[in-house]
C-alpha positions in Angstrom: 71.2 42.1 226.1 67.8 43.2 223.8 64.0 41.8 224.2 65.2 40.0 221.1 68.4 38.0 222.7 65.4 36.3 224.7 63.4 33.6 223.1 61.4 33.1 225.7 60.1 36.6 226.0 59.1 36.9 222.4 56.0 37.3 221.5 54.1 34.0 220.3 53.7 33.6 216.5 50.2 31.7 216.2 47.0 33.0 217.0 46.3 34.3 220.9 45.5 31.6 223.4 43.4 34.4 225.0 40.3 36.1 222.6 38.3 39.6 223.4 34.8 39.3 223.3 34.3 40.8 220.0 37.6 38.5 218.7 35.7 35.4 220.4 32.0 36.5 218.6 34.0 36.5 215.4 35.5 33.0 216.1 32.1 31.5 216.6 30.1 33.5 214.3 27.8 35.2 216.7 27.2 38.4 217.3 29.0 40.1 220.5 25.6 40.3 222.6 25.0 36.6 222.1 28.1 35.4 222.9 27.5 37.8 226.6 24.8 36.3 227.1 25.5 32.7 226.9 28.3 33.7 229.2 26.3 35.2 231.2 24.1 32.1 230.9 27.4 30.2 232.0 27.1 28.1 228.4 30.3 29.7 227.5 33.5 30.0 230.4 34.1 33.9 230.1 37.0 35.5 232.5 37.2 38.9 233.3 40.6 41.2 233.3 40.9 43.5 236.5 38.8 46.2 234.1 36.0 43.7 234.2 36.7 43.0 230.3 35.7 39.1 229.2 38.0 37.1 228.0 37.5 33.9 226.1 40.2 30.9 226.1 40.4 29.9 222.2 40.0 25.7 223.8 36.8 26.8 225.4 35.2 27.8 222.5 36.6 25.2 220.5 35.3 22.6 223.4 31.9 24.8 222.9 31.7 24.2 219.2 31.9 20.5 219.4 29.4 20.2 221.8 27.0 22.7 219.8 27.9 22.9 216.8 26.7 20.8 213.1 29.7 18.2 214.6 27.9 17.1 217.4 24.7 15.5 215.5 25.7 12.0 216.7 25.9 13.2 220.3 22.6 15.3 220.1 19.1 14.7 221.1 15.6 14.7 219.4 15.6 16.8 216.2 13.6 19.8 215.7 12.9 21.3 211.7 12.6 25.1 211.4 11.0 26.7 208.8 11.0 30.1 208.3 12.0 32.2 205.2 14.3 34.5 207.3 18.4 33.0 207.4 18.9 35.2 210.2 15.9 33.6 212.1 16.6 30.2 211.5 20.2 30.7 212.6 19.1 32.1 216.0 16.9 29.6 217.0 19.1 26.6 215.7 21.9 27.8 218.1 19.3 28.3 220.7 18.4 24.5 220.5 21.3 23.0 219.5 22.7 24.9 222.9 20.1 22.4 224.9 21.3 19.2 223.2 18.7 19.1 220.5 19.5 18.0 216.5 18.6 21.2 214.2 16.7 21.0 210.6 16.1 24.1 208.5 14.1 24.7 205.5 13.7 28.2 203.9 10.2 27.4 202.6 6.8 25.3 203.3 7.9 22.8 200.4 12.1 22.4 201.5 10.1 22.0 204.6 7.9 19.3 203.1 11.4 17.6 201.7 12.7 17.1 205.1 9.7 15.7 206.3 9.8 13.3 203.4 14.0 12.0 204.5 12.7 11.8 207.8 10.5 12.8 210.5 11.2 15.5 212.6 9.9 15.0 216.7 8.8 18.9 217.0 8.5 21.6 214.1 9.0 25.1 214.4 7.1 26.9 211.6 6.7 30.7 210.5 3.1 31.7 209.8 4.6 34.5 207.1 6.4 32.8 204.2 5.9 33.7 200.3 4.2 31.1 198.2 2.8 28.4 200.8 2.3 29.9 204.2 2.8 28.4 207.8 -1.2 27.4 207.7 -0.8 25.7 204.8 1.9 23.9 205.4 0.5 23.2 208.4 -2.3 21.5 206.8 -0.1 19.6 204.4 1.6 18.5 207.8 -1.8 17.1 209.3 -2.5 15.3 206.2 0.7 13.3 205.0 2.8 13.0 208.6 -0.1 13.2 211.3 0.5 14.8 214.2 4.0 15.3 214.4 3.5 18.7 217.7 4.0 21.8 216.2 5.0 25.6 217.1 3.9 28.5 214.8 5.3 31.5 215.1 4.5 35.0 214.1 5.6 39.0 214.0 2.0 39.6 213.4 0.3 39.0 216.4 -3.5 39.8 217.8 -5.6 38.4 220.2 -6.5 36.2 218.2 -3.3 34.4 217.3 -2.8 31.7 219.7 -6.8 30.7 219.8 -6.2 30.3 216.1 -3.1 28.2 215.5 -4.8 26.2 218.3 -8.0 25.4 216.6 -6.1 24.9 213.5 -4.1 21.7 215.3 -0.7 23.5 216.3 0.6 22.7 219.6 1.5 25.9 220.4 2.1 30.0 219.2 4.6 32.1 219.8 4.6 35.7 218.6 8.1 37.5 217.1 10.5 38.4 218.4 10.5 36.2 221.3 12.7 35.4 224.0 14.6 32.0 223.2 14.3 30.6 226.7 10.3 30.7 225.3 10.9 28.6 223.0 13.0 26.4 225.1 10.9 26.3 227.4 8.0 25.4 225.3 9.8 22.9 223.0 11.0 21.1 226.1 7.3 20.8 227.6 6.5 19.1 224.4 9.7 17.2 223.2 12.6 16.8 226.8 16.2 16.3 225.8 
C-alpha cells in the first residue's frame, strides 16, 4: 500500500495551522523583529520547535488581530490622534497603542489633523514637530486656540537640549525625541491618558 492509499496521512490542502515567524510577520503585516518582540513581550503566544525556532498558531494571531486590530474599535479605550507626515511612523506607534487597549487616529498633516479634531475630540495627541507646510508648533497653536487643552506629546528626530524646555513652555504636555522606544511612549501616554 502507497502514502497515497492513506487519506489520513496526506498532506492537508488549506493553509498550515502552524506559521514560521517570518510566515506569521507576513500574516499580520509586521515586520519579523516586531512580531519577536511582542512574543517576547508575551502579547503574541509564540512556541518554540526543539531548534528553539518560534512558531505561531494561525488562531492565535487571528485571536491577536481582533483584539488589536481596526476591528476592535468598539472594545477599545480612550482614543489617541497621530500626526506625523511619515506612514511608517504612524503605523508603528498605532500598533503600539492599539496593543494597550487604546482607539488609534492618524492624520498625515497638521490640517488632516485639524479635520479629525473637528469629527471629534481626541483624549491625547501625538504630534511630529517636522511636517511640510504647517509644522507641529503650529499646529500646536491652532490646537490651543480652537479645542483647549486637549494634553499633547510632540515628538522629534531633531533633538537638543533645548527640546523638551521648549515644547513645555509652548503648552505641550510632553517631548519625546526620535526614534524612541515605544514602551516611552506608553509609558508617557498612560501617565497622562490610563486605559
Amino acid at each position: 500500500m502507497s502514502y497515497r492509499d492513506h487519506p489520513e496521512r496526506r498532506a492537508p490542502t488549506t493553509e498550515p495551522d502552524w506559521l514560521t515567524l517570518g510566515q506569521a510577520a507576513k500574516y499580520l503585516g509586521v515586520a519579523q523583529s516586531t512580531i519577536r518582540k511582542w512574543s517576547d513581550q508575551g502579547r503574541v503566544p509564540a512556541f518554540y520547535t526543539p531548534g528553539g525556532h518560534r512558531r505561531y498558531r494561525r488562531s492565535d494571531l487571528d485571536k491577536f488581530l481582533e483584539s488589536s486590530g481596526p476591528g476592535a474599535r468598539e472594545h477599545a479605550g480612550p482614543t489617541v490622534l497621530v500626526v506625523d507626515d511619515d506612514p511608517r511612523m504612524r503605523e508603528y506607534v498605532r500598533a503600539n497603542m492599539e496593543l494597550e487597549g487604546y482607539t488609534v487616529l492618524e492624520a498625515g498633516s497638521a490640517d488632516e489633523g485639524m479635520n479629525v479634531l473637528e469629527d471629534g475630540e481626541p483624549q491625547l495627541i501625538l504630534l511630529d514637530v517636522m511636517m511640510p507646510g504647517t509644522d507641529g508648533w503650529g499646529m500646536l497653536q491652532r490646537i490651543q486656540e480652537t479645542h483647549g487643552a486637549i494634553p499633547v506629546i510632540m515628538f522629534s528626530g531633531k533633538v537638543d537640549e533645548g527640546s523638551a524646555r521648549e515644547a513645555e513652555q509652548r503648552g505641550a504636555t510632553g517631548f519625546l525625541g526620535k526614534p524612541f522606544d515605544p514602551q516611552q511612549l506608553i509609558d508617557r501616554a498612560k501617565q497622562i491618558l490610563p486605559v
